[in-house]
C-alpha positions in Angstrom: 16.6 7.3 19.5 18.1 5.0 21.7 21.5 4.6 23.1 24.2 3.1 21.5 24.3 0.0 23.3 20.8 -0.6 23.9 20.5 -0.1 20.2 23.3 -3.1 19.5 21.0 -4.9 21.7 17.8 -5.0 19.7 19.9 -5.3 16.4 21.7 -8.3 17.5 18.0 -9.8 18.9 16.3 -9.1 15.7 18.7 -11.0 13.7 19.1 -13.7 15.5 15.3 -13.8 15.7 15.1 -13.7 12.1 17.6 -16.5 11.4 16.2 -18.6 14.3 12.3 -17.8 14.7 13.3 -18.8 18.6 12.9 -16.3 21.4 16.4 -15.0 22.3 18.4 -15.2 25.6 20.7 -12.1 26.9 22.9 -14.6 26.9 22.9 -15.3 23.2 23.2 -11.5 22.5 26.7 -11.4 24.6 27.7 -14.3 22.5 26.4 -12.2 19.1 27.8 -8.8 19.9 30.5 -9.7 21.8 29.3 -6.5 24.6 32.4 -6.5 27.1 29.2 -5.8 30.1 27.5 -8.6 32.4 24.7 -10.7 31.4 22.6 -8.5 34.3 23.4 -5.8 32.0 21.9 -7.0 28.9 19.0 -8.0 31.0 18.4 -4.4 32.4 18.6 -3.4 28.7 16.4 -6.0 27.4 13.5 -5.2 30.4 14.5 -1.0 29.2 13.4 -2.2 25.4 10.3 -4.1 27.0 9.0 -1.1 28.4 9.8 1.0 25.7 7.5 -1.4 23.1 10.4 -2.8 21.2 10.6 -6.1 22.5 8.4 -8.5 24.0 8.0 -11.9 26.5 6.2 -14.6 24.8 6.7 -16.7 28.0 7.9 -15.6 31.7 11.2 -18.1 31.6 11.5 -17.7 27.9 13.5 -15.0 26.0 12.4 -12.1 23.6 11.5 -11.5 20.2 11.0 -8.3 18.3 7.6 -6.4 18.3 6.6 -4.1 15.1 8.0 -1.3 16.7 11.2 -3.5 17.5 11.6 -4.1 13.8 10.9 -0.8 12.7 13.1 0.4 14.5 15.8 -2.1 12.8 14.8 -1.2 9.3 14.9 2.5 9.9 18.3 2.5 11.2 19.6 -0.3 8.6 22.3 -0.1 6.1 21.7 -3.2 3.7 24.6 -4.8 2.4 25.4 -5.4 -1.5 24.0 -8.8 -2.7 26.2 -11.4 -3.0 28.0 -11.4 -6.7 26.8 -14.7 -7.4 23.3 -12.8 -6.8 23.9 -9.9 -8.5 25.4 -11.8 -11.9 22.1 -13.9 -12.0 20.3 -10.6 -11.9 22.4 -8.8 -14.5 22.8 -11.6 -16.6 18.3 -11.9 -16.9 18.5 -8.6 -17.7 21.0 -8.2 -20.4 20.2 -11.7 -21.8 15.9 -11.2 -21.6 14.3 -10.5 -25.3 10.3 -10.4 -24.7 7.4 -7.4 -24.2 6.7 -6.0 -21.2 3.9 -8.2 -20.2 6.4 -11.2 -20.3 9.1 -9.5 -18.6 7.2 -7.8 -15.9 5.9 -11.5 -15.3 9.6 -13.0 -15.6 10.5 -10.2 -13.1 8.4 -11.3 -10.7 9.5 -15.0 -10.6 13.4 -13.7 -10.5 12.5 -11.8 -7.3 11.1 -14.7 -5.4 13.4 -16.9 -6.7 16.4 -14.8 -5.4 14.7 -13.7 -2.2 12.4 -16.7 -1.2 9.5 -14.8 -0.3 6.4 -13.8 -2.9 7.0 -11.5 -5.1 5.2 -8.8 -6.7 5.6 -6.2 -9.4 3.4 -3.9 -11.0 3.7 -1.9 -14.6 3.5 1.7 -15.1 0.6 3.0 -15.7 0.2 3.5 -19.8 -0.7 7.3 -19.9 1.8 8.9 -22.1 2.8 5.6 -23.8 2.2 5.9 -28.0 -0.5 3.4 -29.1 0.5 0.6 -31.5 -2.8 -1.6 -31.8 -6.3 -0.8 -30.8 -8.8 -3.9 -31.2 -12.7 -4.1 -30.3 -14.1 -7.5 -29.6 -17.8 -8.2 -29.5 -18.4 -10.8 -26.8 -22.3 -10.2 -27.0 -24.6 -7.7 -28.9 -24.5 -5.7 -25.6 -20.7 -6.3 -24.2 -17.0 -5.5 -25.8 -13.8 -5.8 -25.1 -11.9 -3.0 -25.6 -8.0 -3.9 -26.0 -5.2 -0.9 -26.4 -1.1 -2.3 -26.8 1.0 0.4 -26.4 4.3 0.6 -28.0 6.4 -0.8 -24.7 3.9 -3.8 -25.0 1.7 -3.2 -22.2 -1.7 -4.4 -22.9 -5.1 -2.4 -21.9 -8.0 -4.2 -21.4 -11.3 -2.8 -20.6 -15.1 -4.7 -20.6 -17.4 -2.0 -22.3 -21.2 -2.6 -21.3 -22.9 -1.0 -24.7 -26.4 0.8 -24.3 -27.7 -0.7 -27.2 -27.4 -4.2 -28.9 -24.8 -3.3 -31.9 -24.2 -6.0 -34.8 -20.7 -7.4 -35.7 -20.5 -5.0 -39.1 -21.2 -1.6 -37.2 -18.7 -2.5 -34.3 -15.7 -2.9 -37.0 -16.8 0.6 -37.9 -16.6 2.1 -34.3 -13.4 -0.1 -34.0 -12.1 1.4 -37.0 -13.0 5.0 -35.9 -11.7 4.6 -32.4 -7.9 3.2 -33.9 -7.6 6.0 -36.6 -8.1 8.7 -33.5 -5.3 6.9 -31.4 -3.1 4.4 -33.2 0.3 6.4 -33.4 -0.6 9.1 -30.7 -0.5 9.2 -27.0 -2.7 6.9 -25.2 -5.4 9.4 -23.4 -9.1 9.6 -23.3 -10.7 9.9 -27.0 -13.1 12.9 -26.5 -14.1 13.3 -30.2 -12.9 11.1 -33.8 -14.1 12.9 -36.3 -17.2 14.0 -38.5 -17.5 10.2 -39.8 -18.7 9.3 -36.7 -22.0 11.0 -37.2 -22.5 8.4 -40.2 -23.0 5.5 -37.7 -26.6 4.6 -36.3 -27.7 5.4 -33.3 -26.7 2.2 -31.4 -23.2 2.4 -33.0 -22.8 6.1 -31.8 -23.8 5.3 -28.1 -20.9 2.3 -28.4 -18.5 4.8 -29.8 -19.2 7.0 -27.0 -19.2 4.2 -24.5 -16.0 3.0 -26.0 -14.2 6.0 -26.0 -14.7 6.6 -22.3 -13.4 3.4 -21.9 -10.0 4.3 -23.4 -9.8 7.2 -20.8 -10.8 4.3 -18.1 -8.5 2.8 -19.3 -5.4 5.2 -19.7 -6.1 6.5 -16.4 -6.5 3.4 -14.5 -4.5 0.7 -15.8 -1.4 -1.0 -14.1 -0.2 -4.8 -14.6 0.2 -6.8 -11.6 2.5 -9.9 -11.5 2.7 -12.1 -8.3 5.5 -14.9 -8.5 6.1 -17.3 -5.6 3.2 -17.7 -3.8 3.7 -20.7 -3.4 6.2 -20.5 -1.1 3.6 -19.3 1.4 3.3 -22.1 3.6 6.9 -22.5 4.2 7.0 -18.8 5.6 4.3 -18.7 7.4 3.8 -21.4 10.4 -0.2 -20.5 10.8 -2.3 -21.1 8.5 -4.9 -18.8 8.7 -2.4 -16.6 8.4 -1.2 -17.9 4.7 -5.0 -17.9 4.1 -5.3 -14.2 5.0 -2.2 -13.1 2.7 -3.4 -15.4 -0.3 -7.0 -13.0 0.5 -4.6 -9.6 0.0 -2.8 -11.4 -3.0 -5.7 -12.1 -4.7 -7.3 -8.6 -4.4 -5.6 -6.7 -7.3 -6.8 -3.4 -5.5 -6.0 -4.0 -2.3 -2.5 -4.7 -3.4 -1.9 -1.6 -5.8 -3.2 0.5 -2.2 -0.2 -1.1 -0.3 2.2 -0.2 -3.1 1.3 3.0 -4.0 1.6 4.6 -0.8 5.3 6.3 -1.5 7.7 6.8 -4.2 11.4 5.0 -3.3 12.0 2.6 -1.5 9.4 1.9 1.3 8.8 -0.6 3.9 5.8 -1.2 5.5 5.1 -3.3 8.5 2.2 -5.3 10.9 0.1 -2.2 11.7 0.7 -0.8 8.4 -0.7 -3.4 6.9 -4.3 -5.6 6.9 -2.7 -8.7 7.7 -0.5 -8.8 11.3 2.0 -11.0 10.8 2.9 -9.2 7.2 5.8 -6.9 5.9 6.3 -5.7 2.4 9.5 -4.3 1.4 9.1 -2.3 -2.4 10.8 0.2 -4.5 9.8 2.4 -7.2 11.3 2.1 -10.9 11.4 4.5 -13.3 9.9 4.0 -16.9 11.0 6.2 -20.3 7.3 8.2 -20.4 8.3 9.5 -17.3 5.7 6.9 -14.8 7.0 4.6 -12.8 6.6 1.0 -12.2 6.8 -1.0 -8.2 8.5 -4.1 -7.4 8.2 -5.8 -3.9 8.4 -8.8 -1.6 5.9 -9.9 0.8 6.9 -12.0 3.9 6.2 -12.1 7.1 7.5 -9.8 10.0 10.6 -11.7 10.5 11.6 -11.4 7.4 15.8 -11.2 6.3 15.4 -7.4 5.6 18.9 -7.2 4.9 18.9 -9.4 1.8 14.8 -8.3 1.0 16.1 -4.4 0.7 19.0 -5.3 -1.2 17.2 -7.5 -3.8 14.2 -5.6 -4.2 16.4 -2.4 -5.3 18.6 -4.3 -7.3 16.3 -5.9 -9.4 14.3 -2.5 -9.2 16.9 -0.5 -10.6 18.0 -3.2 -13.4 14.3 -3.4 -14.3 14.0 0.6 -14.4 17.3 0.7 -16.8 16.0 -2.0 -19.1 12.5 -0.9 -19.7 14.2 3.0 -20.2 16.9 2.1 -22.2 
């Protein structure tokens, strides 16, 4: 913990940081904080922070900037303020004026997020598990491949690719399709593990794709989570280097990687450079809460010096808005 004053120090560098992106003279933190001490003083405190990890020199005549630790440091001991009302009318007014499935509006979310906070935006859907099943669909792609697709009654959509062990004609699938939506269709969406004496009626190829299927509703059930990303394309406008944009468009592209780096808490959770496998990279996310009792994520991804004050703020709003209208 540090003192007070040193701790008014690195505040006041951070943000200027983050509103300038230049390094930042002691003098410019008198000016900022309005310290009634000596410019030597600030300078003694800025060398303390130095040594201490939280700041750093780019160049000998030049000022500091904030390290990770610098900006952890920040966050941890941050109170965000409440979004401008402008803001937070735009984000009330989507959600009590938005009519669509949760596909759409998960999607839509995304967008409003990046549009409000000007960084990329990500949210992902509950997981389906629990959820009652409307619709259950099988479609043959080849003799040997299906496409399993479950809609739940919140209007997520399951999908699952099915390799069959046998080739399996149009007539029989319908069967197993049939089969697999009379087990499911009205009831909770977990994994199938029997439908029935009729089943025993199919052929032998048509059994093995009923059995295949099946597993692939518990895949399914157990594994399943939408992922929306709006805003990417504001990318090269954060981010000065470009093999750093390239680097985050690699993370934002791997659906896995990014479900990893927001499932690691429950809350609110903030997550920066060395927590992360880009350097220059933050993500600021929240959890939100969903009727079968799951929970959904919503985040922004920026870089480092990102405007934490107005990332945190949005990212709960929006999360807690989202949370009320798929609930209610």
């Amino acid at each position: 913990m540090l003192e007070d004053r040193r701790a008014t120090v690195l505040r006041a560098l951070v943000e200027e940081y983050i509103a300038s992106g230049e390094p930042v003279s002691s003098r410019t933190i008198l000016e900022r904080t309005g310290l009634d001490v000596s410019g030597a003083t600030v300078r003694n405190d800025l060398a303390a922070l130095a040594a201490e990890g939280y700041v750093a020199q780019p160049h000998t005549s030049a000022g500091r900037v904030p390290t990770a630790a610098g900006y952890r440091y920040y966050v941890d001991h941050l109170t965000p303020p409440r979004l401008r009302g402008r803001t937070r009318e735009r984000i009330a007014t989507f959600f009590n004026t938005v009519h669509m499935e949760l596909s759409r509006l998960l999607k839509a979310t995304s967008q409003l997020l990046a549009d409000v906070t000007h960084y990329p935006a990500v949210v992902v859907g509950p997981r389906p598990t629990g959820e009652k099943v409307k619709a259950l669909h099988v479609v043959q792609l080849t003799a040997e491949r299906a496409l399993l697709v479950i809609v739940t009654e919140s209007g997520q959509v399951c999908q699952e690719a099915c390799d069959l062990p046998e080739p399996v004609d149009s007539t029989e699938l319908a069967e197993v399709e049939r089969l697999l939506a009379g087990a499911l269709v009205g009831g909770e969406l977990t994994a199938v593990e029997a439908v029935g004496a009729a089943g025993t009626r199919l052929s032998e190829p048509a059994r093995a794709a009923l059995d295949v299927l099946a597993a692939g509703v518990g895949q399914a059930a157990a594994e399943h989570s939408e992922l929306y990303v709006g805003g990417a394309r504001r990318m090269p406008a954060i981010w000065d280097d470009l093999q750093t944009v390239h680097r985050v468009l690699e993370v934002l592209e791997r659906e896995a990687m990014i479900l990893d780096i927001l499932a690691r808490a429950s809350g609110t959770y903030i997550q920066i450079g060395d927590d992360l496998p880009v350097e220059d990279l933050a993500v600021v996310s929240t959890t939100f809460p969903v009727a079968t009792g799951g929970e959904g994520r919503v985040g922004v991804i920026g870089p480092m010096r990102m405007d934490y004050k107005k990332a945190i703020s949005a990212v709960e709003e929006i999360g807690r808005e989202l949370g009320d209208r798929i609930s209610g």
